[in-house]
FINUMI-931203 format. One record per residue: residue in three letters; x, y, z of N, C-alpha, C in turn. Coordinates in steps of 0.05 Angstrom, whole numbers, plus 32768, in hexadecimal, padded with zeros to 4 digits. Layout:
% residues N
ALAXYZXYZXYZ...
END
This chain:
% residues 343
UNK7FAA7F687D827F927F767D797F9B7F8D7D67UNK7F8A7F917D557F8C7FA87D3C7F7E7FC17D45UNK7F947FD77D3B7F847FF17D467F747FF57D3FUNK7F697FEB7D1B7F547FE67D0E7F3D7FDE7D21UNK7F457FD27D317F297FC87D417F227FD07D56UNK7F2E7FE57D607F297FF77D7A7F19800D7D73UNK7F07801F7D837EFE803F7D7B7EF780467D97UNK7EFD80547D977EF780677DAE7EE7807A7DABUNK7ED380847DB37EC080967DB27EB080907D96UNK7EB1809D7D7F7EA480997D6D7EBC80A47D50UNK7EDA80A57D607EF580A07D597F0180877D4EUNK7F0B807C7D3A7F12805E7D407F35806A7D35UNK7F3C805A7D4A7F64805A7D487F6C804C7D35UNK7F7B80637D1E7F8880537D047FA3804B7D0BUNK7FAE80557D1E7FC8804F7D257FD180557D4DUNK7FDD80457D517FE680487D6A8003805F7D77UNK8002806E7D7E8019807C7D7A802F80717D96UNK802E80637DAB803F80527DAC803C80367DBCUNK8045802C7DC8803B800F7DD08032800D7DECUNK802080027DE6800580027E0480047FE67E09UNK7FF47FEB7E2A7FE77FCE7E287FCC7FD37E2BUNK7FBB7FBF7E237FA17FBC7E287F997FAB7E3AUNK7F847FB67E4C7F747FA77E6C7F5A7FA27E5CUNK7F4E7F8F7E567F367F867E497F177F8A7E67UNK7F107F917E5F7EEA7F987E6D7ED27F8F7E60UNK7ED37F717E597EC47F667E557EA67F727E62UNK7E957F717E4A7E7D7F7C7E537E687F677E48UNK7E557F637E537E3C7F4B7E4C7E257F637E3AUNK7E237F7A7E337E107F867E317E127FA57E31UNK7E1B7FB67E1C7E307FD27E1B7E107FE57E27UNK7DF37FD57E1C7DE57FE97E1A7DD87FF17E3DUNK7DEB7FE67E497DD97FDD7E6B7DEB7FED7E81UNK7DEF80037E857E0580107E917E0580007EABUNK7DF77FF57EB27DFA7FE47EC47E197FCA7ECDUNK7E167FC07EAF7E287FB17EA67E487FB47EA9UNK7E487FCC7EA97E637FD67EA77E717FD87ECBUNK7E877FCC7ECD7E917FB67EE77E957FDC7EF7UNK7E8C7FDA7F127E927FEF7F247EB27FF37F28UNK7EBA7FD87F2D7EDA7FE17F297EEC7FEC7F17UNK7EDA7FE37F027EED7FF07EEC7EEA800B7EEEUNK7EC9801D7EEF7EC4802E7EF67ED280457F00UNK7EE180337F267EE780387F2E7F0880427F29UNK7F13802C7F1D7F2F802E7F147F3180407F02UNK7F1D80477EE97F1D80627EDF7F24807A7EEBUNK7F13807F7EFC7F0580997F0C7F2980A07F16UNK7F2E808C7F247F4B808E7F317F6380957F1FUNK7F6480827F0F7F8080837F027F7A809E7EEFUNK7F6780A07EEC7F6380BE7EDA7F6880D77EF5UNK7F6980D97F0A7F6A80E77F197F8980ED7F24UNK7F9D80D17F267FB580D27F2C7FCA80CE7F0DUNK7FD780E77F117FEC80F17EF7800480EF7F06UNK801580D77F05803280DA7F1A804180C87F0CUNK805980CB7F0D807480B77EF8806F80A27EFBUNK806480927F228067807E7F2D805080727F29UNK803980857F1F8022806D7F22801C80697EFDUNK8012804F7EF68013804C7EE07FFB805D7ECFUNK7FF980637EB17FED80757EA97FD9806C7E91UNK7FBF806D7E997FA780677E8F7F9F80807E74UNK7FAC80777E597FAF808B7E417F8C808E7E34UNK7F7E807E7E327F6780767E237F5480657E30UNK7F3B80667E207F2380507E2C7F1980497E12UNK7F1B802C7E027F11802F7DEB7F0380107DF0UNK7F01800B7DD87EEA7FF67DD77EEF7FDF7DC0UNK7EDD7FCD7DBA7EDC7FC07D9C7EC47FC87D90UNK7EC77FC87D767EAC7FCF7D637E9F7FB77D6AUNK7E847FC07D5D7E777FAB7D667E797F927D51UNK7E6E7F7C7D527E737F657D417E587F647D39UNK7E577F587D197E337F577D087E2D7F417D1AUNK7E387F2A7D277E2E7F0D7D2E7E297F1D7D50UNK7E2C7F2B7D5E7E257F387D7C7E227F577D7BUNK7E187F6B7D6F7E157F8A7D747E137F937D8CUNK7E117F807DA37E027F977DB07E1A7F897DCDUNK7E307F787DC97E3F7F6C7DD97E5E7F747DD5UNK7E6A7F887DE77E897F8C7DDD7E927F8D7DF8UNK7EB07F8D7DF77ECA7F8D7E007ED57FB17E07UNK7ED67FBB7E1B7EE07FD47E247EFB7FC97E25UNK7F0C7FDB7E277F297FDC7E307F367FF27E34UNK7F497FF57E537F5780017E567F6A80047E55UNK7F77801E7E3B7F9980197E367FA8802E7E45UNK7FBC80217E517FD080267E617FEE80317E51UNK800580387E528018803D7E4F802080207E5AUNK803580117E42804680037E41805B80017E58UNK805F7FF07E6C80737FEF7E7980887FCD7E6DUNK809D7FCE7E7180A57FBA7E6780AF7FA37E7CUNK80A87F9F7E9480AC7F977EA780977F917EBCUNK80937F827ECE80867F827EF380A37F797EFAUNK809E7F7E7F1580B27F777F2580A97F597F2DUNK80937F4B7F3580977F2B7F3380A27F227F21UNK80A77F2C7F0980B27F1F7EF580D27F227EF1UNK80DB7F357EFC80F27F3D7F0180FF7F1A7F21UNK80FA7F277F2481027F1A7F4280F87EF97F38UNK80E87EF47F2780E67ED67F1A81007EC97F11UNK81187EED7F04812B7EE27EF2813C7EE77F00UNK814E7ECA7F06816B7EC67F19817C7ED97F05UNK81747ED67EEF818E7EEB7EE881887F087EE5UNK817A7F147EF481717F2E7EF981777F327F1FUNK818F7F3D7F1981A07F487F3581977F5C7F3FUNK818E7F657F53818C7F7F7F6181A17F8C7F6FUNK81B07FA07F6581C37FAE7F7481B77FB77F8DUNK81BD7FBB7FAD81A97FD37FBD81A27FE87FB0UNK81C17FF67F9E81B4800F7F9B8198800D7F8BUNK81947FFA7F76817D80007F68816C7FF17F79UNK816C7FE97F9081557FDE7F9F81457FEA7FADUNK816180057FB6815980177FBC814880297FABUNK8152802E7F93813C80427F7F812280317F7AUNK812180147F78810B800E7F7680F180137F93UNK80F980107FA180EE80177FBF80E780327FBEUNK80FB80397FB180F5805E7FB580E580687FA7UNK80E380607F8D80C980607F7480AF805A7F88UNK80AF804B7F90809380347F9B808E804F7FA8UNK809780447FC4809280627FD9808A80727FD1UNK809780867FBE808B80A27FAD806F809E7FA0UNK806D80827F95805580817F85803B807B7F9BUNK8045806C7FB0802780707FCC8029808A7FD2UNK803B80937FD9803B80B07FE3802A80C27FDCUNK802480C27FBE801E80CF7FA87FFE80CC7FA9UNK7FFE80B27FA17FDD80A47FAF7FD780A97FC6UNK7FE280A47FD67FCD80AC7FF37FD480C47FFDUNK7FE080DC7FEE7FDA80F77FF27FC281037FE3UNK7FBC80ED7FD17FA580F17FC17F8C80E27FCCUNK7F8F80DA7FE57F7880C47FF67F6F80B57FE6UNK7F8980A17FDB7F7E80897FCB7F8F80757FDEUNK7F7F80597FDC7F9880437FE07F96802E7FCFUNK7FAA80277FCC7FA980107FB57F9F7FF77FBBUNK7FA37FEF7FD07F8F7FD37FDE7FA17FBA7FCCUNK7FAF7FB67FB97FB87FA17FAC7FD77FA27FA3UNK7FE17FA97FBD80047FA97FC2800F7F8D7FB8UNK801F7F8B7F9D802C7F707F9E803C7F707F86UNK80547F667F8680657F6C7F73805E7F6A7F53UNK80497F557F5080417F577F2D80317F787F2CUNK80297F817F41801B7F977F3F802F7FB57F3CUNK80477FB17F3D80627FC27F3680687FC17F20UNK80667FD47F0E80747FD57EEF808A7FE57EEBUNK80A27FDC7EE580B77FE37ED580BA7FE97EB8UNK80C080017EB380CA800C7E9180E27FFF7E95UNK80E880037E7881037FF57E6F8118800E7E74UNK811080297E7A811E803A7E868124803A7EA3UNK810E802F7EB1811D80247ED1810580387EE0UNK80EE80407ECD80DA80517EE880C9803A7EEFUNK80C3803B7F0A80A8802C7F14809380377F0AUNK808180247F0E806080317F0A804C80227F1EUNK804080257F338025801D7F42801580107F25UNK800D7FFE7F287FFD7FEC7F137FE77FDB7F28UNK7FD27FDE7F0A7FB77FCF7F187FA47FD87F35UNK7F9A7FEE7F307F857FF57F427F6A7FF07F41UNK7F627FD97F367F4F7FCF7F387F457FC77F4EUNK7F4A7FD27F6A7F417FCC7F867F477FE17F98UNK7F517FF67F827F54800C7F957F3980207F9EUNK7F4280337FB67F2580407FC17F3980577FCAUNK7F24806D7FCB7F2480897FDA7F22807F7FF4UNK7F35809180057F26808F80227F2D80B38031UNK7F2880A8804B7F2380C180517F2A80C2806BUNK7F3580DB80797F5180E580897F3D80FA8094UNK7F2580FE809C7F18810F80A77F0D810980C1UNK7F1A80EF80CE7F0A80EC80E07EF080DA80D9UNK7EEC80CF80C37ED180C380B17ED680A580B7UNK7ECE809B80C97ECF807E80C77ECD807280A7UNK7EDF806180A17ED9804D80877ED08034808EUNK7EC2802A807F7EB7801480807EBC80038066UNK7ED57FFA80597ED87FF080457ED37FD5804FUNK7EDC7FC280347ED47FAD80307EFC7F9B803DUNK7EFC7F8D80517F1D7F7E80527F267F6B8040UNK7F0F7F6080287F1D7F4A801F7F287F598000UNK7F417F69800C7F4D7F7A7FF17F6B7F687FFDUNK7F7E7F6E7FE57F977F6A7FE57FA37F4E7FE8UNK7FB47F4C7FD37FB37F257FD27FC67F1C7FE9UNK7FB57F007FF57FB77EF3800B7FD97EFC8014UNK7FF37EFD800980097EF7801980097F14800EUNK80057F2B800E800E7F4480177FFC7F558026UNK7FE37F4080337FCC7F5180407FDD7F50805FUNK7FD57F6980687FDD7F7580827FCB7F61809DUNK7FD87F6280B27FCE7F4F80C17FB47F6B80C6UNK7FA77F8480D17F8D7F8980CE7F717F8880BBUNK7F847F7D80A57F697F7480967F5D7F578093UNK7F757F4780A17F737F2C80A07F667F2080B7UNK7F637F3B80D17F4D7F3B80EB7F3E7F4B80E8UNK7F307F4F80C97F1D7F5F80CA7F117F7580CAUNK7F357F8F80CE7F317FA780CC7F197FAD80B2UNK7F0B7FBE80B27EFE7FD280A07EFF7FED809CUNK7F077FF680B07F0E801880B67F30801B80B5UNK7F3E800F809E7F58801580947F5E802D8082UNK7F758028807C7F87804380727F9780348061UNK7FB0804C805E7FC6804B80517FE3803B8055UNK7FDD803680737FEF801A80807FEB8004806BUNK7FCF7FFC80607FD07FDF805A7FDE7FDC8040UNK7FE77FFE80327FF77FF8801C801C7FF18027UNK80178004803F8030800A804480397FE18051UNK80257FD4805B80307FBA806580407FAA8040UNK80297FB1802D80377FA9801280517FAF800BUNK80537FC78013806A7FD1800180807FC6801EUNK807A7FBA802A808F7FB48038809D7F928037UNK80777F848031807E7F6A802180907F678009UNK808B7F747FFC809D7F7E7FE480B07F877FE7UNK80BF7F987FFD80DB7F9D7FFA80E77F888001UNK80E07F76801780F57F5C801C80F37F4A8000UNK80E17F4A7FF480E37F387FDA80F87F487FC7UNK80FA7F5A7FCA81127F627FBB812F7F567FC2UNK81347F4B7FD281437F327FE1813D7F1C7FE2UNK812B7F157FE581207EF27FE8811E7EEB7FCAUNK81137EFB7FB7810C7EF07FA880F17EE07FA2UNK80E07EE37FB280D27ED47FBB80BC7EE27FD1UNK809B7EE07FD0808F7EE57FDD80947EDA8005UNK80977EEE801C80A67EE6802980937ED4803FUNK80797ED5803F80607ED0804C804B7ECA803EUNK80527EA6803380347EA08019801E7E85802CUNK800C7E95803B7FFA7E8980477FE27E798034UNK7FDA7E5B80447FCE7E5680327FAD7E6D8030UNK7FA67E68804B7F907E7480587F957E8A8068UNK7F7C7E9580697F827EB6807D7F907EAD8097UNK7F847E9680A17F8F7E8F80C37FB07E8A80B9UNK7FB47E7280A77FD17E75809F7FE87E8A809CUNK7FD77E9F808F7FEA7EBD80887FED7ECA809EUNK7FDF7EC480B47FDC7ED780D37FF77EC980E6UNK7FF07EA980E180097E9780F180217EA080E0UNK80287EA880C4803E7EAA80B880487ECA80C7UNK80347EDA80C880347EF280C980437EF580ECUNK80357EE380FB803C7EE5811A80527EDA8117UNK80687EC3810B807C7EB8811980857ECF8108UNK80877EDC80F580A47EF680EE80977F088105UNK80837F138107807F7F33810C80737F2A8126UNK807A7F1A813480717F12815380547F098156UNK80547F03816680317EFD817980197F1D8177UNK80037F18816B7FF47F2781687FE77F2E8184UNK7FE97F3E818C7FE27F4781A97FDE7F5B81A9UNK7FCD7F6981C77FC47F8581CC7FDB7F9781D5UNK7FF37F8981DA7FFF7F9681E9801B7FA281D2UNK801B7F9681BA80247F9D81A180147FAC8198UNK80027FA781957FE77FB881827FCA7FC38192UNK7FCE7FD2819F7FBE7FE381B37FA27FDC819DUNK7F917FD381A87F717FD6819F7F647FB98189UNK7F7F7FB1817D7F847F9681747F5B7F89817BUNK7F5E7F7F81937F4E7F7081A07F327F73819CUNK7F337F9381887F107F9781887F0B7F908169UNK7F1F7F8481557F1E7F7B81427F057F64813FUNK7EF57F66812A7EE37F4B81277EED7F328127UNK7F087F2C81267F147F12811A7F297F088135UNK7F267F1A81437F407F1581557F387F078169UNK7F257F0781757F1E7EF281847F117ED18180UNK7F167ECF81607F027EB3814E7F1B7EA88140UNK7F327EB881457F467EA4813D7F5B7E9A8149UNK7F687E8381477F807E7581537F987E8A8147UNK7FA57E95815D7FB77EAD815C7FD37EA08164UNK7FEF7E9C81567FFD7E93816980067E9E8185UNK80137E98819080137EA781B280377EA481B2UNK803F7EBB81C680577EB381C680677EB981B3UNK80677EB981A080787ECA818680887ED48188UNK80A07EE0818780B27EF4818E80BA7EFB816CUNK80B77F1B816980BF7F27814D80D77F20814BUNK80DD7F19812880F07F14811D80F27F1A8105UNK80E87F3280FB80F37F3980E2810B7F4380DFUNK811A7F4F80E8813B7F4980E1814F7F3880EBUNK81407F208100814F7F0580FE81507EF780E5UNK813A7EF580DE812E7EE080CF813D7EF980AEUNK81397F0680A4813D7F1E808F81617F1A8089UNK81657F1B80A781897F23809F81977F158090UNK818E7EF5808C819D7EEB807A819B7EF18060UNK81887F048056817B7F0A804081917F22803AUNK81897F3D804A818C7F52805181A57F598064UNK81B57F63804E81CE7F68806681D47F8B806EUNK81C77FA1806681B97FB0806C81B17FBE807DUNK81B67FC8809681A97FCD80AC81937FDF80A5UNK819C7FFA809A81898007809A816E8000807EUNK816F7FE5807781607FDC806781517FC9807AUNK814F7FB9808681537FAD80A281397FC080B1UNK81477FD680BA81377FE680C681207FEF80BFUNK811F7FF4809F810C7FFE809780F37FEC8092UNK80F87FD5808080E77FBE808180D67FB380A4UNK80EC7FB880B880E07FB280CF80CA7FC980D0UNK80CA7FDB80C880BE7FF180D5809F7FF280C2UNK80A07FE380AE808A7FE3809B80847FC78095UNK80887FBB80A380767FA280B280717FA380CEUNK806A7FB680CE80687FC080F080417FB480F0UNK80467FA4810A80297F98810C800D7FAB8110UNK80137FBD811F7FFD7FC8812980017FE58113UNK7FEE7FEE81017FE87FF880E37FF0801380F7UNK7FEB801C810E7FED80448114800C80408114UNK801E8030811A8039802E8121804180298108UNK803E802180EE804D801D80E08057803580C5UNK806A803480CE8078804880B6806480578098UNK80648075809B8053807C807F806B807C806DUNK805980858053807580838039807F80A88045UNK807D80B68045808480D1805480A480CB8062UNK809680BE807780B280AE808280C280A3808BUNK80B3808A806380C18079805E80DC80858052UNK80D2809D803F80E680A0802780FF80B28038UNK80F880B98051810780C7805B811E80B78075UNK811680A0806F81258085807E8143808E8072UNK814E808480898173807E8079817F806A806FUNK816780588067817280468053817480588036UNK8160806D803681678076801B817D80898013UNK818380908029819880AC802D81B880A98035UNK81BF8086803481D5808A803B81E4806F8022UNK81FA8071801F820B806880058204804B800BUNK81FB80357FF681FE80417FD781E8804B7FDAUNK81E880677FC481CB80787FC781BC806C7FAFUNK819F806C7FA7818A80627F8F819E806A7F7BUNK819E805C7F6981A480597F50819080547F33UNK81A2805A7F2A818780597F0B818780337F07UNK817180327EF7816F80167EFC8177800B7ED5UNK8172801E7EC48178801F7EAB818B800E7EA3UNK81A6800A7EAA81BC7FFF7EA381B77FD97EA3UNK81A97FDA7EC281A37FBA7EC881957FAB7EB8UNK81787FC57EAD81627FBC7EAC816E7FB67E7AUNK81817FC27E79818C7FBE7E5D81937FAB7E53UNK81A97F9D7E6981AA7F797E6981997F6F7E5CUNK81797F787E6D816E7F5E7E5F81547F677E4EUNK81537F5A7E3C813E7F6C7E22812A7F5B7E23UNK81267F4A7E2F810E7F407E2B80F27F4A7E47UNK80DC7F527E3780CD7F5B7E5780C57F4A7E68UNK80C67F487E8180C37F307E8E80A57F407EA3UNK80947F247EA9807F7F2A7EB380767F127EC1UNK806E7F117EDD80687EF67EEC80537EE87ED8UNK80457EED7ECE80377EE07EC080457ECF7EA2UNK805C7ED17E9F806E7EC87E9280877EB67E94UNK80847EC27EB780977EAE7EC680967E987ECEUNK80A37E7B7ED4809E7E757EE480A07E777EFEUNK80917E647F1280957E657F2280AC7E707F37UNK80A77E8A7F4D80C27E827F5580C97E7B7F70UNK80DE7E6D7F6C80E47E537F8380EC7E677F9FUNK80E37E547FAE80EE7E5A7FCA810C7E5C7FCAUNK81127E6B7FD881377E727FDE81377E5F7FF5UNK81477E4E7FFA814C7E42801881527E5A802BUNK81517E538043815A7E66805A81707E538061UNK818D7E63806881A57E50807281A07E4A8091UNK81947E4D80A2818C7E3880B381727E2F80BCUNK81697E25809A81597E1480A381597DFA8097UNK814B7DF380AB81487DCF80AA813B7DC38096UNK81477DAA8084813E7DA2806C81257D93807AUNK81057D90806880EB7D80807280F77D698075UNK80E57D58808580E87D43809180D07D2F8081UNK80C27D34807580BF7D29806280B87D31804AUNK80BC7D23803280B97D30801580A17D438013UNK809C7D557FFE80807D638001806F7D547FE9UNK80537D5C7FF480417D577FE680487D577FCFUNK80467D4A7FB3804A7D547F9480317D5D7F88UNK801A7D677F9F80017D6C7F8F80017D877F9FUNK80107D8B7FB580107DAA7FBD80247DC37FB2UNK80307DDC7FB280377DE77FA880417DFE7FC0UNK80557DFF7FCC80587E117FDE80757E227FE0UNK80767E387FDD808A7E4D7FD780987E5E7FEAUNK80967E508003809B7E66801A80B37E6A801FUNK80B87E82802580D17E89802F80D97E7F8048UNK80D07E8E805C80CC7E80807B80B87E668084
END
């Protein structure tokens, strides 16, 4: 697109002063304030509110002129600051190595950037690695809040909506229905996402909500009251087939990934089932995975290798890692299905 064809206010941009991307807001009708999508609304209101290294940065709100063949039909858009990276797209490329230490600074970016947000009583609701942006200097950025919400720490019951956050990084309380959540259900993401910084690979890809709950119980045990005090008054917990019997295994099942302890530890602690028990980013960042050798590193050097920007949407697919003791299928798979799981 030509800057020629952008204006903002009653401004039109003869030149760009440096490289952006544009989020398109298709509109049916500019003259109908109606028209104009609540979320985007919403993702305005926010990202204009949060100014932090880690979360990404909303520069402009501009538009298209109008066209002689439609006047009264245009295109909004939100431009962002240029990142040259997501991390799905990273972790797409076998030849993109993660040292710990920069696994560590990438973790440590993330963390700082929720931290940041939900000291600001926001949550992002849409934890998942294409939603992580990398500069070609090695900062993270929180990307895509188009499902994010205010909440509130006063004692104020919330009543949000559960069907936020895509299927394999939603937290097992929104998947029974919680509505009166918090800042846990980012913190269950950012914990999906640190084992994928190892796997390579999404580590829990359910087909269906009941699916993601059985994936969710054989790592993180049997969903029960006696794990999760109050569990049972959930809308969903008594209408679904729950596995039974479970015994937790996220650093059985992790270690071959993860050699790590105090990385190990930490991931256990932020897949922690029951949302009051599980680790805040406060401290997360104060965990001793971050504090003891190799310490975070700059990510700059790695990220120089490779010049081309990589983005899951560019990638292909990426493949399941085998687990070394497990058992090859017993029979061929479907060639009309498509399944990526780790465990």
């Amino acid at each position: 697109m030509y800057a020629d064809d952008i204006v903002y206010g009653s401004q039109r941009f003869i030149s760009l002063p440096q490289k952006v991307y544009f989020q398109d807001i298709p509109l049916y009708d500019i003259i109908d304030i109606g028209a104009f999508p609540i979320t985007a609304l919403r993702e305005i209101k926010i990202l204009q509110l949060l100014k932090n290294e880690n979360v990404v940065e909303l520069l402009e709100i501009c538009r298209t002129k109008a066209s002689p063949y439609n006047r009264w039909k245009s295109t909004f858009y939100l431009v962002f600051e240029f990142c040259e990276h997501d991390l799905a797209g990273l972790l797409s490329n076998v030849n993109v190595k993660f040292t710990l230490g920069e696994i560590k600074k990438v973790m440590m970016q993330l963390l700082n950037g929720l931290f940041f947000i939900h000291s600001n009583k926001i949550l992002h609701r849409d934890m998942k690695a294409a939603n992580i942006l990398i500069t070609k200097s090695g900062v993270l950025k929180l990307a895509d809040f188009g499902l994010a919400r205010a909440f509130s720490c006063k004692g104020m019951p919330n009543r949000y909506t559960n069907r936020v956050v895509t299927l394999w990084y939603r937290p097992p309380e929104l998947l029974l229905g919680e509505r009166n959540y918090g800042p846990a259900i980012d913190q269950w993401g950012a914990g999906c996402i640190m084992a994928e910084m190892w796997t390579r690979s999404p580590i829990m890809q359910g087909n269906t909500e009941q699916h993601q709950l059985q994936l969710i119980s054989q790592l993180c045990g049997s969903i029960t009251p006696d794990v999760w005090p109050g569990v049972e008054n959930l809308e969903l917990y008594g209408k679904l087939e729950l596995p039974k019997g479970q015994k937790r295994k996220v650093k059985e099942r992790l270690k071959h990934y993860i050699k790590d302890q105090y990385a190990l530890d930490l991931l256990d602690r932020l897949l922690t089932l029951d949302p009051t028990k599980r680790i805040d980013t406060d401290s997360a960042l104060n965990h001793d995975f971050f504090w003891n050798d190799p310490m975070p590193c700059d990510l700059t050097p790695m990220l120089s290798r490779h010049g081309t920007s990589m983005f899951e949407y560019l990638a292909p697919p990426r493949r399941r890692v085998p687990h070394p003791h497990q058992q090859p299928p017993k029979q061929p798979p479907n060639p009309d299905q498509h399944f990526e799981r780790i465990f």
